[in-house]
Backbone as a chain_set.jsonl record, in Angstrom:
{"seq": "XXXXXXXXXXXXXXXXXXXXXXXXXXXXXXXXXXXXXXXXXXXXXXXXXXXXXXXXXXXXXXXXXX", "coords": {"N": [[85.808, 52.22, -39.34], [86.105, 49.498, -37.908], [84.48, 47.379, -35.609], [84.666, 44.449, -32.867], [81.701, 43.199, -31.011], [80.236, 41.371, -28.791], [77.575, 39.479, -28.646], [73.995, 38.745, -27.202], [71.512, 36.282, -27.698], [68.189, 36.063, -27.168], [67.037, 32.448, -28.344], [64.996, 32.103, -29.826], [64.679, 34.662, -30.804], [67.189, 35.321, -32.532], [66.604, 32.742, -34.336], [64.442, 34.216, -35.945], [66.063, 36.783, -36.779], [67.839, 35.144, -37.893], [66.741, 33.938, -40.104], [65.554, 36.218, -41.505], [67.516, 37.245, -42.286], [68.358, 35.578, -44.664], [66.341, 35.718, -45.947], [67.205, 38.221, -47.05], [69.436, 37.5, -49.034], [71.818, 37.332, -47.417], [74.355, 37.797, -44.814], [73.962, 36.602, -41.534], [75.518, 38.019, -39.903], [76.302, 40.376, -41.459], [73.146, 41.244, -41.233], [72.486, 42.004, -38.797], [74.916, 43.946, -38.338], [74.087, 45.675, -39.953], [71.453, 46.557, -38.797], [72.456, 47.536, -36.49], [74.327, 49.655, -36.964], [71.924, 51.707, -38.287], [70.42, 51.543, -36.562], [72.081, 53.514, -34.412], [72.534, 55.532, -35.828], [69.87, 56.518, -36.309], [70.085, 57.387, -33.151], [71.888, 59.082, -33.178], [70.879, 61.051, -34.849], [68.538, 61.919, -33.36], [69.603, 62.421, -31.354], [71.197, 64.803, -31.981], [68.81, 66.715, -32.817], [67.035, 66.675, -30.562], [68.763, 68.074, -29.345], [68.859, 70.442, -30.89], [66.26, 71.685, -30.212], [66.055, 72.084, -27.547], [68.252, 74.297, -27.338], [67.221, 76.263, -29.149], [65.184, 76.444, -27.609], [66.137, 77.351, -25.15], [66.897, 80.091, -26.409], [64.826, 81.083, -26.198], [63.521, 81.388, -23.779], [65.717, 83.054, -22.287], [65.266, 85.42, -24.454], [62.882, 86.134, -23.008], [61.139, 88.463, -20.915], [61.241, 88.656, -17.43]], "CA": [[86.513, 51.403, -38.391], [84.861, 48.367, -37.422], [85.04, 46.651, -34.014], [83.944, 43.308, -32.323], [80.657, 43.15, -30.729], [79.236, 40.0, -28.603], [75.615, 39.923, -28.407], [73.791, 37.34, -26.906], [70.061, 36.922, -28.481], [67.386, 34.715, -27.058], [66.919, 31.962, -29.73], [63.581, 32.457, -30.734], [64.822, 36.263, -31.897], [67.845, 34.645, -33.307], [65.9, 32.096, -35.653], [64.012, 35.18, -36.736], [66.982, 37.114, -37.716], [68.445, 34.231, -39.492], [65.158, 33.992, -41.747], [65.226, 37.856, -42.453], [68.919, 37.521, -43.048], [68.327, 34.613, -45.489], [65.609, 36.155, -46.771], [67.383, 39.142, -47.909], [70.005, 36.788, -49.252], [73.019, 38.565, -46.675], [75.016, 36.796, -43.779], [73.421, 36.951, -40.435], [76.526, 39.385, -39.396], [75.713, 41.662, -41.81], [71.678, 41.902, -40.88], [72.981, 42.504, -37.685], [75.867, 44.723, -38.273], [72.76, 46.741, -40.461], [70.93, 46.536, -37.79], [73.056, 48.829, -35.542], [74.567, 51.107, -37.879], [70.489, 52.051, -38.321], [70.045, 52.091, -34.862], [72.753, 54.215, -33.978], [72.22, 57.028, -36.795], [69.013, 57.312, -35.691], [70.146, 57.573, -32.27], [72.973, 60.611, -33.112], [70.231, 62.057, -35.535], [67.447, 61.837, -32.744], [70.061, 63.331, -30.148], [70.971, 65.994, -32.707], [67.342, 66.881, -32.971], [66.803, 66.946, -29.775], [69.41, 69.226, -28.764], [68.392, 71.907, -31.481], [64.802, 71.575, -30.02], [66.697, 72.463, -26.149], [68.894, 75.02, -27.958], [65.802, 76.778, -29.182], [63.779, 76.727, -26.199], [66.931, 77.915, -24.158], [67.137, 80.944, -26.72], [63.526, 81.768, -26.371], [63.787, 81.445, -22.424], [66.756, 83.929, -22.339], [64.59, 86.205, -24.573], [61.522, 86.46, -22.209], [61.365, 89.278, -19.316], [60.732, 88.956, -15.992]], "C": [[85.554, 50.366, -37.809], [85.637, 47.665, -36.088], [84.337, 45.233, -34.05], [82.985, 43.452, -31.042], [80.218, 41.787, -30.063], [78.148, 40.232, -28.361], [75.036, 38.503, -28.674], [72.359, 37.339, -27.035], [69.201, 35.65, -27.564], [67.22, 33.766, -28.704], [65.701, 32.336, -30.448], [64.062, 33.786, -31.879], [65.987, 35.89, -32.601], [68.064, 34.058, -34.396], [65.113, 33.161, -36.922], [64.741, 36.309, -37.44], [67.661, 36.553, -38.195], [67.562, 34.285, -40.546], [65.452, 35.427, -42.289], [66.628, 37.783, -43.064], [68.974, 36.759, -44.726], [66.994, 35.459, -46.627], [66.045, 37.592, -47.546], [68.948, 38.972, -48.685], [71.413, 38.07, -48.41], [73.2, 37.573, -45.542], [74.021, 37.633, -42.335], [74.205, 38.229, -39.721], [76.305, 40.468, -39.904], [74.229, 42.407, -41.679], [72.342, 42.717, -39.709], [73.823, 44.058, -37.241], [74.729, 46.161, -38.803], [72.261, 47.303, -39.776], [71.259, 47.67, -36.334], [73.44, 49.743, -35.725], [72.903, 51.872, -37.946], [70.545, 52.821, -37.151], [71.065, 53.318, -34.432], [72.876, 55.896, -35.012], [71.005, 57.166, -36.701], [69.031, 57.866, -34.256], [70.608, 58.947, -32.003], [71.608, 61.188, -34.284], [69.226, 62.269, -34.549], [68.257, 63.066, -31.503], [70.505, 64.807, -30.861], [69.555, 66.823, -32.557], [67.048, 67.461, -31.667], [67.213, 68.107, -28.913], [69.471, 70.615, -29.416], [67.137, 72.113, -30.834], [65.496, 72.548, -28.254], [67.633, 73.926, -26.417], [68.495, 76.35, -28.272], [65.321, 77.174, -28.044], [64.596, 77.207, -24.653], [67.374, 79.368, -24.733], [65.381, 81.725, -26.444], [63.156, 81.961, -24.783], [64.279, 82.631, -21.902], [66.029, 85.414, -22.88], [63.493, 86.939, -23.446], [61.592, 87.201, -20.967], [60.891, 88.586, -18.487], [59.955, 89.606, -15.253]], "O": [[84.425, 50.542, -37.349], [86.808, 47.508, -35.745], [83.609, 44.864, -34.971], [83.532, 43.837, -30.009], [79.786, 40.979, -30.885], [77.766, 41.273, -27.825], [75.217, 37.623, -29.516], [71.789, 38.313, -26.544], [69.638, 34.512, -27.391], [67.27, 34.249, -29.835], [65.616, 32.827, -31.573], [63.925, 33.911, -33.096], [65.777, 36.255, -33.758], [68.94, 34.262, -35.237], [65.118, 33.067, -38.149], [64.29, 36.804, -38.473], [68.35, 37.098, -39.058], [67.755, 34.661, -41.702], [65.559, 35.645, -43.496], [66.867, 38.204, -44.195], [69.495, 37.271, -45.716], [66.994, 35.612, -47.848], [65.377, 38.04, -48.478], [69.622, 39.97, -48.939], [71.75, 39.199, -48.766], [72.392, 36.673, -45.315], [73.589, 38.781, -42.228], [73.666, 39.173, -39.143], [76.112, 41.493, -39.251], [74.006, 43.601, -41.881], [72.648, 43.907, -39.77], [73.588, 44.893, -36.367], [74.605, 47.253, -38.249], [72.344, 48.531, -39.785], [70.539, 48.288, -35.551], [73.216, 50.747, -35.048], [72.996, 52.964, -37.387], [70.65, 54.004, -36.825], [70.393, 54.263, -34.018], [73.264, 57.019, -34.693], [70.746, 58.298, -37.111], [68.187, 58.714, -33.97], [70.189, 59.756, -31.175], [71.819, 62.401, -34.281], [68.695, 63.295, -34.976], [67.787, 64.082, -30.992], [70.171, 65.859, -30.316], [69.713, 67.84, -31.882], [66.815, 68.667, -31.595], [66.569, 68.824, -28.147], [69.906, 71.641, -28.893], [66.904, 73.301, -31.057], [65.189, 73.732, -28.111], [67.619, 74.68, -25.444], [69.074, 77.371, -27.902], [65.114, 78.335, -27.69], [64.098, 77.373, -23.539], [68.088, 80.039, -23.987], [65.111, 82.917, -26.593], [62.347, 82.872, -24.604], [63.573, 83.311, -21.157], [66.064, 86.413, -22.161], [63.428, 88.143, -23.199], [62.069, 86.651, -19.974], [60.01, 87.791, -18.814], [59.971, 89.431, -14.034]]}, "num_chains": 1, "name": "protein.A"}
């Protein structure tokens, strides 16, 4: 499912993701669109991660006497 997104870039970072876009012959929308899909599956794999790591260390907690 795809949505609409505004995102407002300084130019400088702008010019530089037009070049990378161009340079990996692909529309600036799609670096972009790349660009967040990335970001965001590392985000749910990082928060995954994180919450086995809390998960863990709330079973090993629970273990430990008093």
């Amino acid at each position: 499912m795809k949505e609409t997104v505004e995102i407002r870039l300084p130019k400088k970072l702008l010019y530089k993701l037009m070049l990378m876009a161009h340079e990996q012959d692909i529309t600036l929308n799609q670096l972009i669109e790349n660009i967040l899909v990335k970001t965001i599956k590392e985000h749910k794999e990082d928060r995954i991660t994180t919450h086995e790591k809390h998960q863990e260390w709330l079973k090993n907690v629970r273990k430990t006497e008093y």
